[in-house]
VMD Tcl script that draws the C-alpha trace (Angstrom):
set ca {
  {103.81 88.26 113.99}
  {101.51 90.50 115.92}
  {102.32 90.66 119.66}
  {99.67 93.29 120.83}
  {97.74 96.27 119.73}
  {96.74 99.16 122.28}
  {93.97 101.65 120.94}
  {92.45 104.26 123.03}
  {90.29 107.32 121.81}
  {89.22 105.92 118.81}
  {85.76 104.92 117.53}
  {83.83 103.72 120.44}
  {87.81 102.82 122.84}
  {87.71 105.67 125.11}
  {89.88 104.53 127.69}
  {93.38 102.56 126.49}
  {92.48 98.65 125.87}
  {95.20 96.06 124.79}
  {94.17 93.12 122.52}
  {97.03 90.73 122.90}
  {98.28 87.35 120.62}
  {100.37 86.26 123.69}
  {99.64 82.54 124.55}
  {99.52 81.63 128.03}
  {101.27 78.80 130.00}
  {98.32 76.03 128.48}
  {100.34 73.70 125.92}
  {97.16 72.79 124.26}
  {97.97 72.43 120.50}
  {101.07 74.21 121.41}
  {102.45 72.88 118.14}
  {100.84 74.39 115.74}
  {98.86 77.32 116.94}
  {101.60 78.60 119.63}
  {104.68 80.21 118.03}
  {107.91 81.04 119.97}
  {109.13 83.97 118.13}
  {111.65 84.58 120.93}
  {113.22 82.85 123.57}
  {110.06 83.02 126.81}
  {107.43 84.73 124.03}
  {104.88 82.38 122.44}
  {102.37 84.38 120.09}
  {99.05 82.55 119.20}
  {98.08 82.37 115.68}
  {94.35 82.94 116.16}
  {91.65 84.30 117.83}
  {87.77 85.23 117.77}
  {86.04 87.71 119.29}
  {82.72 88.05 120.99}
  {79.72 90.92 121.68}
  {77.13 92.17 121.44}
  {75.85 94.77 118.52}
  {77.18 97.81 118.81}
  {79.41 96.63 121.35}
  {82.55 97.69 119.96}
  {84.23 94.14 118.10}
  {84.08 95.66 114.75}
  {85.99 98.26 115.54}
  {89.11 96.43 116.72}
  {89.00 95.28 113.29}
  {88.94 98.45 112.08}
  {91.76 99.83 114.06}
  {93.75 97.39 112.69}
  {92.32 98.21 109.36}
  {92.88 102.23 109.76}
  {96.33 101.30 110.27}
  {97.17 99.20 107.82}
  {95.74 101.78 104.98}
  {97.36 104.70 106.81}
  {100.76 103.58 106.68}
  {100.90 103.87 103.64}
  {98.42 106.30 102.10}
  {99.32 109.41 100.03}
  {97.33 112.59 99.96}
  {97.24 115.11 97.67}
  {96.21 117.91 99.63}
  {97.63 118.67 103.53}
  {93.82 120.00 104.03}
  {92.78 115.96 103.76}
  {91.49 114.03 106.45}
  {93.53 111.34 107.82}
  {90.13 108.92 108.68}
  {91.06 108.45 112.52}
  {87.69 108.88 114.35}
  {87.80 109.76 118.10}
  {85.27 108.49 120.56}
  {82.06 110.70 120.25}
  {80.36 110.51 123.29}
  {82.53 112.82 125.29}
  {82.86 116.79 125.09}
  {86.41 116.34 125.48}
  {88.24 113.31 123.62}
  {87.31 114.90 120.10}
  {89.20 117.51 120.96}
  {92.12 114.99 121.21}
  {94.17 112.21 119.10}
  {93.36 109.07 118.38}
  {96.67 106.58 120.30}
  {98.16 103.65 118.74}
  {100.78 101.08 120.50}
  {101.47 98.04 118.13}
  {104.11 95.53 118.76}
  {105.07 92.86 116.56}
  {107.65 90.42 115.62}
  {109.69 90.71 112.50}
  {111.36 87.27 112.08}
  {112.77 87.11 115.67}
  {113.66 90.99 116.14}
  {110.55 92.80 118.01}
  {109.18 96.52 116.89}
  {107.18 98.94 118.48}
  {105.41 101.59 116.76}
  {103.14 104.21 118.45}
  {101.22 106.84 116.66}
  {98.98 109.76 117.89}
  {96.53 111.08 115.32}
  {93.87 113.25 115.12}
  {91.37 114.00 112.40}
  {93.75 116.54 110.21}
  {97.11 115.43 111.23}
  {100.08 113.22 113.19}
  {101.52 114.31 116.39}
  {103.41 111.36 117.27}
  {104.59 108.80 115.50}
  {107.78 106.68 116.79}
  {109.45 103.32 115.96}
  {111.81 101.55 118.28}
  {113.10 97.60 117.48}
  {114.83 95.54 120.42}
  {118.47 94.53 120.29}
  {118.01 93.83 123.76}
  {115.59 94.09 126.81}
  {115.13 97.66 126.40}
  {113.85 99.20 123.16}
  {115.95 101.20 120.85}
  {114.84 104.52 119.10}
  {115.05 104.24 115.24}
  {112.43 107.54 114.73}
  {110.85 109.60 115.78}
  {108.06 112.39 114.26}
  {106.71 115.21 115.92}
  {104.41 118.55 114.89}
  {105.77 121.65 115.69}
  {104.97 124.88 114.48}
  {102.59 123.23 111.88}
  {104.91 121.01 110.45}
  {105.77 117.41 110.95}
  {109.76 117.34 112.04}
  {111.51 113.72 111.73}
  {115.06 112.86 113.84}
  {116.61 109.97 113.23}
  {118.64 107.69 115.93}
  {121.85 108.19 114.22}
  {123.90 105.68 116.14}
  {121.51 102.90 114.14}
  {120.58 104.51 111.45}
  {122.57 105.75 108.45}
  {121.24 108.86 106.96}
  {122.74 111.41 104.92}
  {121.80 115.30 105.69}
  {120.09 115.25 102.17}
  {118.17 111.96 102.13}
  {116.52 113.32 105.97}
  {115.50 116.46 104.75}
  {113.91 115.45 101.72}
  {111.66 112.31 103.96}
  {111.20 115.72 106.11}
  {109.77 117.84 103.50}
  {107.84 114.69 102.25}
  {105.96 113.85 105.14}
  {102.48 116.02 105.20}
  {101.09 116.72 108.79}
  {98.45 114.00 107.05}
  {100.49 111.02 105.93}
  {102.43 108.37 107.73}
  {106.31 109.04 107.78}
  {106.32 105.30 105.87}
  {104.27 107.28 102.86}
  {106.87 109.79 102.74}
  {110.10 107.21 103.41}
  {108.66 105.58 100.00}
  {109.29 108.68 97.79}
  {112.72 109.14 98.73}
  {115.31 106.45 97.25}
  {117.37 105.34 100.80}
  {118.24 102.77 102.30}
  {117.32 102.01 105.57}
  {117.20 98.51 106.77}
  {116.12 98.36 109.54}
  {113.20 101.00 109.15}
  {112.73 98.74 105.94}
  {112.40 95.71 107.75}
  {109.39 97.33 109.58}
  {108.07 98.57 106.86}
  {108.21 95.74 104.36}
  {106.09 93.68 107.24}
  {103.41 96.02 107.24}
  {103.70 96.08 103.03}
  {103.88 92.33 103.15}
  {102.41 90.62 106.15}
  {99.07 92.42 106.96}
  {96.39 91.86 104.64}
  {93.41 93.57 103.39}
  {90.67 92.96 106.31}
  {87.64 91.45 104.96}
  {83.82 92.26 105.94}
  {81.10 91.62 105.12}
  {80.88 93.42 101.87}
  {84.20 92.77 100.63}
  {84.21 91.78 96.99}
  {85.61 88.54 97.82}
  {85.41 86.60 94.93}
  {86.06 89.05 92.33}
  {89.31 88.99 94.44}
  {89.73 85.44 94.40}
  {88.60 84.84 90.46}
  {91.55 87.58 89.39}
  {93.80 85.23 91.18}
  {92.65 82.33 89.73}
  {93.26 83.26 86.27}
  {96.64 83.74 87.17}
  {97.79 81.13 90.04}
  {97.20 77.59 89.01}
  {98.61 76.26 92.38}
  {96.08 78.18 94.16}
  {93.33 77.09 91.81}
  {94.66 73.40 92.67}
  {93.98 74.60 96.54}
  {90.71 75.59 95.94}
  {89.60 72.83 93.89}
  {90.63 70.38 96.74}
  {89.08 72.34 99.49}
  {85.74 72.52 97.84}
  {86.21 68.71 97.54}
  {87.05 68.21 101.11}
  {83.64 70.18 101.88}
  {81.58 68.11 100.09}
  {81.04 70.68 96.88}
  {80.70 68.73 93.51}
  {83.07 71.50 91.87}
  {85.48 69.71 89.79}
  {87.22 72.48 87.85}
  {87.16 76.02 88.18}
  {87.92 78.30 84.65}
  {88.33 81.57 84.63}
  {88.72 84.02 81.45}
  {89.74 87.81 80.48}
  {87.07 88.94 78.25}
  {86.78 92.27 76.43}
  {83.68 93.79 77.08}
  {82.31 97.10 74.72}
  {81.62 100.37 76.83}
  {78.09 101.63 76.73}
  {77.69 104.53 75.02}
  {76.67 106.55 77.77}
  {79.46 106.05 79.69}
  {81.64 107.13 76.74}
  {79.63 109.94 76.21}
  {79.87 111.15 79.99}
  {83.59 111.12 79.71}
  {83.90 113.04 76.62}
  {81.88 115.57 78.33}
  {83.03 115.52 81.85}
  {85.17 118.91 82.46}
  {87.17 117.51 85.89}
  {88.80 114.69 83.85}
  {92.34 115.50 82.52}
  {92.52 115.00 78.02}
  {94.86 112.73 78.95}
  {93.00 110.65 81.81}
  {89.76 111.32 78.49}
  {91.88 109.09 76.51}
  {92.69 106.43 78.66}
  {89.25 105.57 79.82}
  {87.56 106.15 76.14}
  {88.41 103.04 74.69}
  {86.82 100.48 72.47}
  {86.37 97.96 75.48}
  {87.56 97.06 78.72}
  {88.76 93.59 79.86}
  {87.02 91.51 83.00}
  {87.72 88.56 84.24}
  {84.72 85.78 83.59}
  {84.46 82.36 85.95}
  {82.68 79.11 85.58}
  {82.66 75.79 87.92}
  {82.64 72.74 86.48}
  {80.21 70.51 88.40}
  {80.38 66.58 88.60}
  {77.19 64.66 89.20}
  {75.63 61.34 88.69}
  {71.76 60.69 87.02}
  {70.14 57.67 85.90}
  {72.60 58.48 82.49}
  {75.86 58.30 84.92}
  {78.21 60.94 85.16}
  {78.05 64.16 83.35}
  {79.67 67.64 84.17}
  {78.19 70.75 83.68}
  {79.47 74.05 83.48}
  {77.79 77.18 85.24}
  {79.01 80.70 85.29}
  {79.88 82.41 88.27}
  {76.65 84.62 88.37}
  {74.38 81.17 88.79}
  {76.25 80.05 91.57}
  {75.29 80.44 95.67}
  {76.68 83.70 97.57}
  {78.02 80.55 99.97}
  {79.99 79.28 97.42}
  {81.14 82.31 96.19}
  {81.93 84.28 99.32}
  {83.75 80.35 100.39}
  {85.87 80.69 97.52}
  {86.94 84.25 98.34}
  {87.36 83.80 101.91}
  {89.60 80.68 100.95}
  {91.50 82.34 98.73}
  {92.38 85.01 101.14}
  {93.39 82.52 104.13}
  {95.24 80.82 101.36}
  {97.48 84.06 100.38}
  {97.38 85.12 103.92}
  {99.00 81.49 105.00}
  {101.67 81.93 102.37}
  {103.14 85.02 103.19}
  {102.92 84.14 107.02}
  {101.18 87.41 107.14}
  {97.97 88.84 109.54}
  {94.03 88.72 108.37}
  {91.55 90.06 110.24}
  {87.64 89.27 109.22}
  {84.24 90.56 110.79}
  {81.51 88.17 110.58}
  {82.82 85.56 108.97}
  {79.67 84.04 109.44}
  {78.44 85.91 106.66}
  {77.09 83.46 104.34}
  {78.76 79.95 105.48}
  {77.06 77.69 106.42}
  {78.31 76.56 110.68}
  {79.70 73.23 109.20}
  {81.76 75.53 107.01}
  {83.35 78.09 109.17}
  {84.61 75.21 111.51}
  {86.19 73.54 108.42}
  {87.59 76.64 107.18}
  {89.28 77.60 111.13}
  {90.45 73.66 111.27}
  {92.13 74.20 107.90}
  {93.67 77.19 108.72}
  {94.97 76.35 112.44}
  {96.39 72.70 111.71}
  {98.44 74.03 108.93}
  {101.76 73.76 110.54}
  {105.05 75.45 110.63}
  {103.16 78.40 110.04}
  {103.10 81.84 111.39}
  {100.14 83.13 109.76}
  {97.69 85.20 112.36}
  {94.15 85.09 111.96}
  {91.81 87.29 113.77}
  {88.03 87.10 114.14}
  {85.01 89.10 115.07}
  {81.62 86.97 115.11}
  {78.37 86.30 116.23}
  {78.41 82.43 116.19}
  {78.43 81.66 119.34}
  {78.64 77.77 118.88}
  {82.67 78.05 118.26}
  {82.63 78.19 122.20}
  {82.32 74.60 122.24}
  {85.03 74.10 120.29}
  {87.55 75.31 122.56}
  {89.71 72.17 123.41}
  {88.72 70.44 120.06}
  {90.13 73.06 117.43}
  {91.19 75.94 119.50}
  {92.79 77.19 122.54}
  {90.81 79.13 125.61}
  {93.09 81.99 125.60}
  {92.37 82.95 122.10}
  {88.57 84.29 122.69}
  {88.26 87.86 123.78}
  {84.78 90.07 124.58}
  {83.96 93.72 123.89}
  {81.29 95.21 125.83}
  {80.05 98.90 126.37}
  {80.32 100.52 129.74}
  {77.94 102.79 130.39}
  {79.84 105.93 129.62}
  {79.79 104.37 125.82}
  {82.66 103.48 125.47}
  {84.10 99.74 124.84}
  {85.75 97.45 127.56}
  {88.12 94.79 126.01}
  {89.12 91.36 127.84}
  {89.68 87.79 127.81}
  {87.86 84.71 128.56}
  {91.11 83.67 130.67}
  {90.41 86.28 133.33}
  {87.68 84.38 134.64}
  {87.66 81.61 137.34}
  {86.61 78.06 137.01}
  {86.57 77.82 133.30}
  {88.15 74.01 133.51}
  {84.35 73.39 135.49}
  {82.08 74.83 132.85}
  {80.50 71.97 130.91}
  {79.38 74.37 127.62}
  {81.33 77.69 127.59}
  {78.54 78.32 124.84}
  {76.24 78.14 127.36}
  {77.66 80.36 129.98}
  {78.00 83.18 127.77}
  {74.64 83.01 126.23}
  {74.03 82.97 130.53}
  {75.59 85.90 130.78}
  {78.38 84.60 132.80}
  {81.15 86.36 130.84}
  {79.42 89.30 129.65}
  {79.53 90.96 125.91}
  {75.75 89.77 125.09}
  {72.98 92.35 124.66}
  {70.76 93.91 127.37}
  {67.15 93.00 126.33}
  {64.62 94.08 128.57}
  {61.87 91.15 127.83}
}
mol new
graphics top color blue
foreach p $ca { graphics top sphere $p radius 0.5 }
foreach p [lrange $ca 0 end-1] q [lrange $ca 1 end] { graphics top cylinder $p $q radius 0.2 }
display resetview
């Protein structure tokens, strides 16, 4: 589980803000959306975050997102961009890395990985775990003299001369050290452990133009326990879906595509013959739909393509809390409000948080505004954070449990569209 992420100098974070998971001394629904993870440290399982446009909420998503695709991206080339973007509206911090502090929770053992990054390549990147109150150095990676140089703690971990120089001449000034660690064939377990939590237990973030249901439908065709999910939560919310079947179905290649390939001069014969085939396979969904006429009941089947962008973003975004809930893993989403209807996103939070004995983390960044008034009803106070831009730019980061008096506001809805806490936009009427 996620304790807390620290980003500074990146997108529109100048200065060093902390988002944290950390619950605070309130016991509401403390058993099912507070986990102890470790003996005085209870980690929340949610939380939603509030601002303005432009104010900076998207982009805690997408730190978490550059992360979780840097770790373990190869490149090709060490002339390749890494994709960490410092803050822009400053002659100095482009001229400087991008700073990362993430700690989280394996099981019960706690990690703490920093990285520094700029645009080209890593200057920093560390991991300590705690066997105790004080962490404990597994690695660290530096650049020096234009290449990235790896020690080891050797008093934890076992490493022959041979396996470290070959991670070593692995790891590009570009990649993480966990891209490199994954050519070489070591063992390492308790760098492992580390990294099979970032493998395993963060998920894909999801925005507003994810391909959500072509994810979901692949899954489908595969999974019949989570098409047996799905099916009852579109019941529960009042869909008349009664079955969901999906198909692989070969599909010819137009001709113009095959033609392009034959004559493309970048593509490898071998990569030519691959992709000139005589079709290609994709997968095909239709819902079954129950209903009652003057005849009585009847079903009817519609494909995919006929159905609502509700019901098919719903199914995807589902599907992805679903897998997310199994694995006991992290999902962050931006605008979930994207096509749900309100009714929807509070049934799709109230299925997610009451699932017990479950350390799944959910993070949100929205615009609906009206999940303020459910604080107290389906989630805790301390889980909603703000951004909001300073006027240097750059984003501020903070909770709604620094402020006084919240126990005396009647509609926490209210206050903020008031103004009271902040993170709304400055329109000049």
């Amino acid at each position: 589980m996620i304790q807390e992420l620290k980003i500074s100098n990146f997108l529109s974070f100048k200065e060093e803000v902390t988002f944290s998971f950390e619950a605070t001394k309130d016991n509401t629904f403390e058993d099912y959306q507070v986990v102890e993870v470790a003996k005085g440290v209870r980690l929340l399982r949610f939380a939603v975050v509030y601002g303005a446009n432009a104010s900076g909420k998207s982009n805690l998503i997408r730190a978490f997102e550059f992360l979780h695709d840097f770790w373990f991206e190869s490149k090709k080339d060490i002339t390749e961009k890494t994709d960490a973007i410092p803050f822009k509206l400053d002659r100095e911090t482009p001229k400087q890395p991008s700073s990362f502090s993430l700690k989280f929770y394996v099981d019960d053992i706690k990690y703490w990985y920093q990285l520094e990054i700029d645009e080209s390549r890593v200057y920093l990147e560390k991991l300590h775990y705690y066997s105790s109150i004080q962490p404990t150095l597994l690695f660290e990676r530096t650049f020096s003299k234009n290449i990235s140089v790896i020690s080891f703690n050797q008093a934890v971990v076992k490493i022959s001369a041979v396996a470290k120089e070959e991670i070593n001449l692995k790891c590009l000034p570009n990649i993480s050290f966990f891209a490199a660690r994954n050519q070489v064939n070591v063992s390492l377990p308790k760098i492992d452990a580390a990294r099979n939590w970032m493998k395993q237990r963060v998920s894909d973030t999801i925005n507003p133009l994810s391909p959500m249901f072509e994810i979901a439908q692949s899954r489908i065709q595969k999974d019949e326990i989570l098409k047996k999910h799905l099916l009852d939560f579109v019941r529960e919310a009042d869909f008349n879906i009664t079955d969901i079947k999906s198909k692989i179905e070969k599909q010819d290649i137009p001709q113009f595509y095959l033609d392009f390939i034959k004559r493309s001069d970048t593509l490898p014969e071998e990569e030519k013959e691959r992709l000139v085939d005589d079709f290609y396979t994709q997968v095909s969904t239709d819902f079954e739909h129950t209903i009652t006429n003057l005849r009585g009941t009847e079903t009817y089947f519609l494909p995919e393509e006929l159905e609502s962008e509700g019901t098919r973003r719903i199914t995807g975004v589902q599907t992805a809390l679903y897998l997310t809930m199994e694995a006991n893993a992290f999902l962050a989403i931006d605008e979930i409000e994207s096509s749900l209807h309100p009714d929807l996103i509070v049934y799709l939070l109230k299925n997610f948080l009451e699932n017990k004995n479950n350390r799944a983390q959910l993070l949100l960044a929205t615009h609906y505004d009206p999940l303020l008034n459910q604080t107290d009803e389906l989630f805790r106070k301390d889980s909603v954070w703000f951004t909001d831009k300073n006027e240097s730019g750059s984003t501020e980061l903070y909770s709604l449990v620094e402020f006084n008096g919240l126990n005396r506001i009647a509609s926490l809805q209210k206050a903020y569209r008031q103004g009271r806490f902040g993170a709304i936009p400055r329109i000049n009427l």
